[in-house]
LOTOR-374354 format. One record per atom (N, C-alpha, C): residue in three letters; x, z, y. Coordinates in steps of 0.2 Angstrom, whole numbers, plus 5000, padded with zeros to 4 digits. Atoms other than C-alpha are relative to their C-alpha. Layout:
AlaXZY ...
% end
This chain:
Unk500449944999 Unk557652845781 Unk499850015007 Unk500150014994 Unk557952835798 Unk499349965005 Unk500550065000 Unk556852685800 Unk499550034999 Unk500749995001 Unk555552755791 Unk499450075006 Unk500249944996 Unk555452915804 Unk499749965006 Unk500350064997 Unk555352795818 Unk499349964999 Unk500750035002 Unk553952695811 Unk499450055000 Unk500349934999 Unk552952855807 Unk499850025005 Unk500149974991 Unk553152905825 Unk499549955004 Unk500250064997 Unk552752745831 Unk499149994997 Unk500749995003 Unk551052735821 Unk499750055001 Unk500549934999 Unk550452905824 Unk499849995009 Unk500250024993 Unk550752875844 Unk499649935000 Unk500650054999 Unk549752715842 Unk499250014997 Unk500549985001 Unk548352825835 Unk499650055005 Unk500249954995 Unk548052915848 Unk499549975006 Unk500450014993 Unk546852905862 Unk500150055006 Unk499749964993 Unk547052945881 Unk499450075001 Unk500449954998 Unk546153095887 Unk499549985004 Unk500550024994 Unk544453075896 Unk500150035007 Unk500149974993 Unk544653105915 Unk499650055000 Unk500649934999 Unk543853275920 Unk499849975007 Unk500350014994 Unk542453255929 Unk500050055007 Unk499849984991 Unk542753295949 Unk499249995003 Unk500650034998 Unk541053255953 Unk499750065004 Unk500349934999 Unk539853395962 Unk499750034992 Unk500449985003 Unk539053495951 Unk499650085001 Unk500849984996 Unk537253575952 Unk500050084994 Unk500249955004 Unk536753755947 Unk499550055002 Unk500649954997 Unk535253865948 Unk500150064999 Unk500049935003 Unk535154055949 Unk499450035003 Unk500449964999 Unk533954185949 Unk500450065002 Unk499949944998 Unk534154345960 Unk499850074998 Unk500449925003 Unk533754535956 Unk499550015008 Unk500450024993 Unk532854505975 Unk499249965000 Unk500550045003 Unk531754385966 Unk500049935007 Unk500150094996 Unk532354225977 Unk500449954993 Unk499850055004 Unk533354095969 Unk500349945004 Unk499550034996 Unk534653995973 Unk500249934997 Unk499550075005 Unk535253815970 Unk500649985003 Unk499349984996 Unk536953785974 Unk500449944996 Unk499950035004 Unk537953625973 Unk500850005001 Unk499350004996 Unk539753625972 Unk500349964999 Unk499850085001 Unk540753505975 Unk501150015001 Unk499350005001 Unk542853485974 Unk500449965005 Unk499650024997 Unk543353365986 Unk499649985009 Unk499649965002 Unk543153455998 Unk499950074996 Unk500049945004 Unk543253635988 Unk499350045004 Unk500749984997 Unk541253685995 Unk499550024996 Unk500549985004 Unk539853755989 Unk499249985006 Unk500550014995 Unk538053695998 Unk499650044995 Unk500649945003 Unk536653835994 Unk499350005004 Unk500650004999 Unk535053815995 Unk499550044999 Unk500649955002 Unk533653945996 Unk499350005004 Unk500550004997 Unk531953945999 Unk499950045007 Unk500249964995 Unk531453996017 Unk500550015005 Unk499150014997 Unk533353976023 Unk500149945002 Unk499550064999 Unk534353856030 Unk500649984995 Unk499350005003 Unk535553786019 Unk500649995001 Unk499249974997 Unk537353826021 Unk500549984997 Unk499349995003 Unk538953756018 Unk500450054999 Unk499549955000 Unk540053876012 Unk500949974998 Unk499450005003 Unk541953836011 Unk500550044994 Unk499449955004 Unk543053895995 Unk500350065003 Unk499749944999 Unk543954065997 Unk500350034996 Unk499449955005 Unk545354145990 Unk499850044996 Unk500649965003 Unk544654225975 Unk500850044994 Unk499649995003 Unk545654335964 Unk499949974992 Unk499950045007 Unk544854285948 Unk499149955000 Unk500950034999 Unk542854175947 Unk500249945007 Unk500350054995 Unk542454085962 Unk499850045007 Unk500249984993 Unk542154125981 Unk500049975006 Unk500150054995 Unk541354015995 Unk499950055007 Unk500149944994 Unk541154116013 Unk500249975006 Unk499950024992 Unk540854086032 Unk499550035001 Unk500649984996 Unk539654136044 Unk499750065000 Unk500449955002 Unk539354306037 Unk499649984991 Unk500450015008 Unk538554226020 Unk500749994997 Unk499550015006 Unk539554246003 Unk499749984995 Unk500350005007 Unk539254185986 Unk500850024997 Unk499449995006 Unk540554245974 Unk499950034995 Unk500149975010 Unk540654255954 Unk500549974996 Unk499650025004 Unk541254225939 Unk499549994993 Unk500450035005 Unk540454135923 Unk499349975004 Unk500850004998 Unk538454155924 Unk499950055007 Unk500149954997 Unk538654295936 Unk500249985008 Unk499950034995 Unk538554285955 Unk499850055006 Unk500249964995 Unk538354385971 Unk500049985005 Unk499850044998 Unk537754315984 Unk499550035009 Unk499949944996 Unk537754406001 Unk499649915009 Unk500250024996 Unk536754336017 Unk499950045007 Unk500149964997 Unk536754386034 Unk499050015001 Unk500649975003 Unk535054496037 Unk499850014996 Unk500249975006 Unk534854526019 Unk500450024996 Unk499949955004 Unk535154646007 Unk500649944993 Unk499350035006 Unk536954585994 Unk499450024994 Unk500249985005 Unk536054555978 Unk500449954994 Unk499850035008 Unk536454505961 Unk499849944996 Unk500350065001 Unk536154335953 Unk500049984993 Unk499849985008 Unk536154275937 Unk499849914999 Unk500350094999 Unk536254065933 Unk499649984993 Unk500650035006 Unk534853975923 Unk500149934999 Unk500250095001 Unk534553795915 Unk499550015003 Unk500550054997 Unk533453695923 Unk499849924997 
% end
């Protein structure tokens, strides 16, 4: 009986497959503003950054930031900070506005 547990064991672990690596890679998203600009913004993990591009700007690395729940990159006076689809994304000389992410 013993044996047969074993074997069992033994069979079911040789059916298994390993888990796909998670992708680390950047990854790319667009948002539209309640301002009516539009953001592309790519973030990347290694290291923890977010580059944001908006038309008519400079674009700007932003470094990670302690966030308490979402996401939040910030320096220089500019912020982006969210969570899901949702995004706020603060520049100096312009007005903090609202954002919201789209496919492309």
């Amino acid at each position: 009986m013993r044996a047969l547990a074993v074997f069992a064991s033994l069979a079911l672990a040789a059916c298994q497959t390993p888990c796909p690596a998670p992708d680390t890679g950047p990854q790319a998203a667009s948002f539209e503003c309640e301002d009516g600009s539009a953001l592309d913004v790519v973030f990347s993990h290694a290291p923890e950054m977010a580059r944001i591009s908006q038309e008519g700007y400079v674009t700007v690395d932003l470094p990670s930031r302690v966030s308490g729940s979402g996401y939040r990159y910030a320096a220089f006076g500019a912020e982006l900070r969210g969570r899901g689809a949702n995004a706020t994304w603060t520049r100096p000389g312009a007005a903090e506005t609202e954002c919201r992410r789209i496919a492309r």
